[in-house]
C-alpha positions as CSV (number, residue, x, y, z in Angstrom):
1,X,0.0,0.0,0.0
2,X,1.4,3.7,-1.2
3,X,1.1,6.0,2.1
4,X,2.0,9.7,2.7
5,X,4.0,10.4,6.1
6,X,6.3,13.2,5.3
7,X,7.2,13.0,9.3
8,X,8.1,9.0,9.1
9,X,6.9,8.7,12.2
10,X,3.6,7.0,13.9
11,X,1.5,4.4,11.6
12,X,-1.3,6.2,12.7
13,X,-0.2,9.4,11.1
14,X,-0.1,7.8,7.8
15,X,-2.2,8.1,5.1
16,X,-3.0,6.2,2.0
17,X,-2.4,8.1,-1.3
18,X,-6.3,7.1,-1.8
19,X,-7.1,8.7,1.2
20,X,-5.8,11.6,0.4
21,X,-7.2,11.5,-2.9
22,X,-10.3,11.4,-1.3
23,X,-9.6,14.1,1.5
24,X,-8.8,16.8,-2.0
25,X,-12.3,16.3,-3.5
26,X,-14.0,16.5,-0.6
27,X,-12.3,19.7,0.1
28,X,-12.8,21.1,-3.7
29,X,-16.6,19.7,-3.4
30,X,-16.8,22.0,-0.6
31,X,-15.4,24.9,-2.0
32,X,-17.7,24.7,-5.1
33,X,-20.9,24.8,-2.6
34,X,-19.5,27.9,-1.0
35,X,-18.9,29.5,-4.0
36,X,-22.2,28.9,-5.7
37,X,-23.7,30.1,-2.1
38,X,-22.2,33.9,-2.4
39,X,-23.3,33.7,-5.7
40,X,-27.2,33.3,-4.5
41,X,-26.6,35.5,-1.8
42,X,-25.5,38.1,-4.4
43,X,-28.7,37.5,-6.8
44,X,-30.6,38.0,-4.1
45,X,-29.5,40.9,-3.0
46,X,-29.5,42.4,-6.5
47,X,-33.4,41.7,-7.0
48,X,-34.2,43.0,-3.7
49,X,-32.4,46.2,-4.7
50,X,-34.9,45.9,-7.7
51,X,-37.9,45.6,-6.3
52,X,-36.8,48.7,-3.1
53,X,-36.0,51.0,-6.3
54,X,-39.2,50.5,-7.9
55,X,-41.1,50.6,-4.7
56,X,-39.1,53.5,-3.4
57,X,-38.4,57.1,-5.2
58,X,-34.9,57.5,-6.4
59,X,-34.5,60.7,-4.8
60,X,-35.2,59.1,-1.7
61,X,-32.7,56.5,-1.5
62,X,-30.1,57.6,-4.6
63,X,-28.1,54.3,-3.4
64,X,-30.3,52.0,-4.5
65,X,-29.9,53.2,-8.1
66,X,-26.1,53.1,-7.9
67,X,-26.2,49.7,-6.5
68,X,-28.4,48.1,-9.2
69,X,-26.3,50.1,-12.2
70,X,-23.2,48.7,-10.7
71,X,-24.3,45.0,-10.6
């Protein structure tokens, strides 16, 4: 069996080159479901800026118009 101990030490430190095959795609599956998350967050926040701008008279909150042309 192929294992990874860059300390040479312990058995129990060690770790299979499957395992930490494993261990990376967990870790990138992860990061993808974060990623996609801010992007929601983001669309979310960009319709709600919609809907206060139409609800709201730009002269009264000038923001909101800066924020939606930005996006």
């Amino acid at each position: 069996m192929d294992t990874l101990d860059p300390e040479g030490g312990d058995s129990k430190k060690k770790m299979s080159t499957q395992e930490a095959l494993q261990r990376v795609r967990v870790v990138q599956a992860l990061a993808v479901d974060i990623e996609t998350e801010k992007k929601a967050r983001e669309i979310r926040w960009q319709n709600f800026a919609k809907g206060l701008r139409n609800v709201i008279p730009a002269n009264v909150l000038p923001n909101v118009s800066t924020l939606e042309q930005e996006c």
